[in-house]
C-alpha positions as a Markdown table, in Angstrom:
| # | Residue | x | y | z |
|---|---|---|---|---|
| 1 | Unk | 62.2 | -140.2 | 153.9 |
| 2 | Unk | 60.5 | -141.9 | 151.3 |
| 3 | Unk | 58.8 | -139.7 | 148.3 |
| 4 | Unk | 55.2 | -140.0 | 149.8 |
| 5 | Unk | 56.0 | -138.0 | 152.5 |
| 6 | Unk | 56.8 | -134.3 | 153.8 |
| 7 | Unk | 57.9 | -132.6 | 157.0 |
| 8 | Unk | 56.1 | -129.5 | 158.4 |
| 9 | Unk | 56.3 | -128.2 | 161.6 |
| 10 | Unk | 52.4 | -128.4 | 163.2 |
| 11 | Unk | 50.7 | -127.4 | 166.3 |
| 12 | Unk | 49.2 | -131.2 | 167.1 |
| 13 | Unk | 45.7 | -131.1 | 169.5 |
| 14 | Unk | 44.0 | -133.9 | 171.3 |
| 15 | Unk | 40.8 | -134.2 | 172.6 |
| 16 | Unk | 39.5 | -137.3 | 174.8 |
| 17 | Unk | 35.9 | -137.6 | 176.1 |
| 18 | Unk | 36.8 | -138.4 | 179.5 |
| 19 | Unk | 35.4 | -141.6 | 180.8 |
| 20 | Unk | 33.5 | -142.1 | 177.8 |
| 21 | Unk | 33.5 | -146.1 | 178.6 |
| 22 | Unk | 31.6 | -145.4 | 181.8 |
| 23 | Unk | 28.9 | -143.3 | 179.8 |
| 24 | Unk | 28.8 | -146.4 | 176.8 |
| 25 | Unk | 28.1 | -148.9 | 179.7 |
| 26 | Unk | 25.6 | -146.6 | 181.2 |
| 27 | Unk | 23.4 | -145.8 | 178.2 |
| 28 | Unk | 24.9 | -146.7 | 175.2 |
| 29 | Unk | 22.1 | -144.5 | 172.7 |
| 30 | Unk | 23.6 | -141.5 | 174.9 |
| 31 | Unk | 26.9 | -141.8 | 175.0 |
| 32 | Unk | 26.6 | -142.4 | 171.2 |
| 33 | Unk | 25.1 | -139.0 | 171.0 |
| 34 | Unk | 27.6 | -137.5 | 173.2 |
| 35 | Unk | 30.1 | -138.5 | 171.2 |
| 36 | Unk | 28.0 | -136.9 | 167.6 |
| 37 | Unk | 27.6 | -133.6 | 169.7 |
| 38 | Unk | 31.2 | -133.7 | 170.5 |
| 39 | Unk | 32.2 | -134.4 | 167.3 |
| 40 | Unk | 29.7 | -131.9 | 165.7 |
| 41 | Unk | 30.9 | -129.1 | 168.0 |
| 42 | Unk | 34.5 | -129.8 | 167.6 |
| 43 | Unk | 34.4 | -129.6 | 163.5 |
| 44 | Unk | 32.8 | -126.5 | 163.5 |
| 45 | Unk | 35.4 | -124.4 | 166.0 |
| 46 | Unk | 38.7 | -126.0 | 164.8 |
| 47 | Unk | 37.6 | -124.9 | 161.1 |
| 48 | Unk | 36.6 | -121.5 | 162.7 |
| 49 | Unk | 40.7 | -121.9 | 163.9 |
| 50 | Unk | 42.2 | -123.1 | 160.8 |
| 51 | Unk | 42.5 | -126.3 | 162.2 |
| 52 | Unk | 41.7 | -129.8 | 160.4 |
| 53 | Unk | 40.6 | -132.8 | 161.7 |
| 54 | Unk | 43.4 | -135.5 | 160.7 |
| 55 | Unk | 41.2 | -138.4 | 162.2 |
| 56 | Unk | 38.9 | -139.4 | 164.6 |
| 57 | Unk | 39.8 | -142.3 | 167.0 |
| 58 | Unk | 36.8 | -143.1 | 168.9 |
| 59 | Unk | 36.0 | -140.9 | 171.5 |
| 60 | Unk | 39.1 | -138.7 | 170.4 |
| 61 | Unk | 39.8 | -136.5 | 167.6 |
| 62 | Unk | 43.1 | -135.7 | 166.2 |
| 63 | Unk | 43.6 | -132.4 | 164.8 |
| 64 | Unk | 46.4 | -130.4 | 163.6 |
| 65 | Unk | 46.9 | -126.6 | 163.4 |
| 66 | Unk | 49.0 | -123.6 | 161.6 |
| 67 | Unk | 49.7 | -121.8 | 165.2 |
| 68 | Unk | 50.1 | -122.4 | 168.8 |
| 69 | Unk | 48.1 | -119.8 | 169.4 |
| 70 | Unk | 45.1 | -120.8 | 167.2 |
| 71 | Unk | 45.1 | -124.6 | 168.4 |
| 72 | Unk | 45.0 | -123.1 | 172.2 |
| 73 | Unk | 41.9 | -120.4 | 171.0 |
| 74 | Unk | 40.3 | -122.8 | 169.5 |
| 75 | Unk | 40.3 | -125.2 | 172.6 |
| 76 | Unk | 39.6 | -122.3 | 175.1 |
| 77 | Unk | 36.2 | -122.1 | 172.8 |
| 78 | Unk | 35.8 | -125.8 | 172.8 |
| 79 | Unk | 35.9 | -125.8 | 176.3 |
| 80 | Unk | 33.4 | -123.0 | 176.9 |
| 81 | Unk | 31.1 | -124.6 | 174.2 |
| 82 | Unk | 30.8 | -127.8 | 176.2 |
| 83 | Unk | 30.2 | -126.3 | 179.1 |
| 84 | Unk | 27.6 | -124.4 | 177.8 |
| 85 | Unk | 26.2 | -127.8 | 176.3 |
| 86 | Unk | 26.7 | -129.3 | 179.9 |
| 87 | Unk | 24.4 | -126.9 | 181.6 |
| 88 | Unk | 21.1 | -128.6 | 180.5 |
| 89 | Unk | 22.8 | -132.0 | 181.2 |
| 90 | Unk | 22.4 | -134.7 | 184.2 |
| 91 | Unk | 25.8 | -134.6 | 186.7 |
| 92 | Unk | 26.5 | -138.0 | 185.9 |
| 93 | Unk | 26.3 | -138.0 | 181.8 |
| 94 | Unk | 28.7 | -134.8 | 180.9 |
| 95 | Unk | 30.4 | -134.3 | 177.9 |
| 96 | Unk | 33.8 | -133.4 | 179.6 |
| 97 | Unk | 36.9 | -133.6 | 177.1 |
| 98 | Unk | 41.0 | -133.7 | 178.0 |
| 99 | Unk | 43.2 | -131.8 | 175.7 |
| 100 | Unk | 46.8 | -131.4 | 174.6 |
| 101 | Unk | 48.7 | -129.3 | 173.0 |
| 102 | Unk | 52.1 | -130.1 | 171.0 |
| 103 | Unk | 54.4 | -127.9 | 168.3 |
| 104 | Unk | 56.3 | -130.2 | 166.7 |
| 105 | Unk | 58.1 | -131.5 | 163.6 |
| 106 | Unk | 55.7 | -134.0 | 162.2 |
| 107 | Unk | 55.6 | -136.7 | 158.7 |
| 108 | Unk | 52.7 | -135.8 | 156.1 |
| 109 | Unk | 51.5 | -138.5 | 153.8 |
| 110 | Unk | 49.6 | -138.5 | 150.9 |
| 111 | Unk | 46.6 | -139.8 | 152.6 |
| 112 | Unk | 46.5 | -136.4 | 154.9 |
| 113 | Unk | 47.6 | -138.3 | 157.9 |
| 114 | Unk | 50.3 | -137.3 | 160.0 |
| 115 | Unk | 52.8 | -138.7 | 162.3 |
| 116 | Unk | 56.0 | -138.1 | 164.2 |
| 117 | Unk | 57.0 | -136.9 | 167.9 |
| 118 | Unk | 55.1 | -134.1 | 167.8 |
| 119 | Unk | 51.8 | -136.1 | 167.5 |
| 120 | Unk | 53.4 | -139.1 | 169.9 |
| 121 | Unk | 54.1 | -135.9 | 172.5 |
| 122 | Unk | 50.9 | -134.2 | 172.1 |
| 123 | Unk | 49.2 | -137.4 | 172.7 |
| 124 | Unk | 50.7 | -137.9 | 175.7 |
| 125 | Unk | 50.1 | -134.8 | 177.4 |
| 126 | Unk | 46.3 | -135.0 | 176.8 |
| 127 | Unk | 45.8 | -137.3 | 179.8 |
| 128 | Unk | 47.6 | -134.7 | 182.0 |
| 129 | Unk | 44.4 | -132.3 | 181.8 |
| 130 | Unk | 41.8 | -132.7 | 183.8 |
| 131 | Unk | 38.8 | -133.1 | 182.5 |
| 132 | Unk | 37.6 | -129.5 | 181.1 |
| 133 | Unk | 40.7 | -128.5 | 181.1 |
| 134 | Unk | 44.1 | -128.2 | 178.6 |
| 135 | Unk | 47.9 | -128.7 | 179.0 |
| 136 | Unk | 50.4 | -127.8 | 176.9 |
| 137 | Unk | 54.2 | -128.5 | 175.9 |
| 138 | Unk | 56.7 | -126.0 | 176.9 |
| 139 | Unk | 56.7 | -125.4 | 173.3 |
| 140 | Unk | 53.3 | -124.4 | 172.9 |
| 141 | Unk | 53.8 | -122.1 | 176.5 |
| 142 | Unk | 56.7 | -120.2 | 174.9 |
| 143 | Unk | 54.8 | -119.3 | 171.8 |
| 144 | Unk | 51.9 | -117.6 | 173.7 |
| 145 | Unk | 54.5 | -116.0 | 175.8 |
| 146 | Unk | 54.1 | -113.0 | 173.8 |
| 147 | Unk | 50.2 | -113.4 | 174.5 |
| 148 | Unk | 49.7 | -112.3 | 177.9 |
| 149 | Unk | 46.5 | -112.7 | 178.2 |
| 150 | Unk | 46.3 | -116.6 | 179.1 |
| 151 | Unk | 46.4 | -117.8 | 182.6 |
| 152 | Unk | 49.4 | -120.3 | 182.3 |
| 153 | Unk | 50.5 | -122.4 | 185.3 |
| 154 | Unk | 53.4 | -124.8 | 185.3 |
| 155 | Unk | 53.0 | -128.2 | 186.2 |
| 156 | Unk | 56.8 | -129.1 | 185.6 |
| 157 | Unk | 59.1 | -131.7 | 184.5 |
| 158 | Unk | 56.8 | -134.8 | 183.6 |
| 159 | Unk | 57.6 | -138.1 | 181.8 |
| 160 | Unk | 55.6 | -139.1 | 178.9 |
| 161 | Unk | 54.4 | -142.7 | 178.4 |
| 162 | Unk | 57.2 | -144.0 | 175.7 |
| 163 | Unk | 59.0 | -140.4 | 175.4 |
| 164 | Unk | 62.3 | -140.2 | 175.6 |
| 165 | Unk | 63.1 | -137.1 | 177.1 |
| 166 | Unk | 60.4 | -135.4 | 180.0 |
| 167 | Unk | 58.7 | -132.1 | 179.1 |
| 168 | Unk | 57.7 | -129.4 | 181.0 |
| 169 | Unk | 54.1 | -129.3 | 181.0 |
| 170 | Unk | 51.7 | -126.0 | 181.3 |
| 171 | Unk | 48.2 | -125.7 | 182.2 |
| 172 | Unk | 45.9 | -123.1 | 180.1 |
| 173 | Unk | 43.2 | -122.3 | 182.8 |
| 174 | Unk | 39.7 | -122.7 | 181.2 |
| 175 | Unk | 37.7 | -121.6 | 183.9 |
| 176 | Unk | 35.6 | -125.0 | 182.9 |
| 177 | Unk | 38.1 | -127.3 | 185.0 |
| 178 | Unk | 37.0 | -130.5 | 186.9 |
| 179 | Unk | 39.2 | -131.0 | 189.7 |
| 180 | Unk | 38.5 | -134.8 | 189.1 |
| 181 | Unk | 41.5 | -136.5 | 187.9 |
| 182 | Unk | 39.2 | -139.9 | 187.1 |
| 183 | Unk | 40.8 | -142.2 | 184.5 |
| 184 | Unk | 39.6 | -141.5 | 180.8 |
| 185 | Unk | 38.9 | -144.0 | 178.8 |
């Protein structure tokens, strides 16, 4: 470890726009303003969760979190808010985000960022939702455990593109879920 670095454990979020190249190559003054809405929203309710934003990676933000527990609030609230937002909008240009959930032992620099397998695992698991939906790590399942009032459903042993081990993955029922499992870009 060099000196411009620390090690925290973190509860790591990511959220995708799904098929937000589709919307760009359909209107791309939209989808721009899709993804300011998105990004507008999502600031305001991971600060209302203690969360920061580490970056933004296109459509995608990165965020990290002190708890399980407040990264999965705070994207049960995301969730609802964009499907609130979606109720004025046309079927075909939603604003319909993938997210996943990690605890792990992450790197801190200097600069803010962050790094480690608990942001490479996190990563991974946000394709695994659907879109409107979340999945978590088995990590992030056992620390709600003592929260019983999340509807958790397993979705077992799955590899992770470029992780090591498999993980057994969880989905938090939003109640906003699209059963269309459509490749996000």
């Amino acid at each position: 470890m060099t000196e411009n670095t620390s090690r925290k454990l973190a509860a790591i979020m990511f959220a995708d726009i799904v098929s937000y190249s589709r919307l760009m190559g359909s209107n791309e003054g939209k989808a721009l303003k899709l993804l300011e809405d998105f990004e507008n929203i999502s600031a305001e309710i991971v600060r209302e969760y203690e969360g920061v934003i580490i970056k933004k990676n296109g459509d995608q933000i990165f965020c990290e979190f002190t708890s399980a527990k407040n990264a999965v609030d705070g994207s049960l609230k995301l969730q609802e808010e964009l499907s609130k937002y979606n109720d004025s909008r046309p079927k075909d240009f939603k604003l319909e985000v993938r997210i996943g959930i990690h605890i792990g032992d992450v790197v801190k620099r200097d600069d803010g960022d962050i790094h480690g397998d608990g942001v490479n695992v996190a990563a991974r698991i946000q394709p695994l939702a659907n879109p409107g939906g979340i999945c978590v790590s088995g990590a992030v399942s056992h620390a709600l455990s003592s929260h019983p009032d999340y509807n958790i459903i397993s979705k077992g042993e799955q590899e992770l593109k470029n992780i090591v081990h498999k993980h057994s993955i969880f989905q938090i029922k939003t109640g906003f879920e699209s059963d269309d499992l459509y490749v996000s870009t």
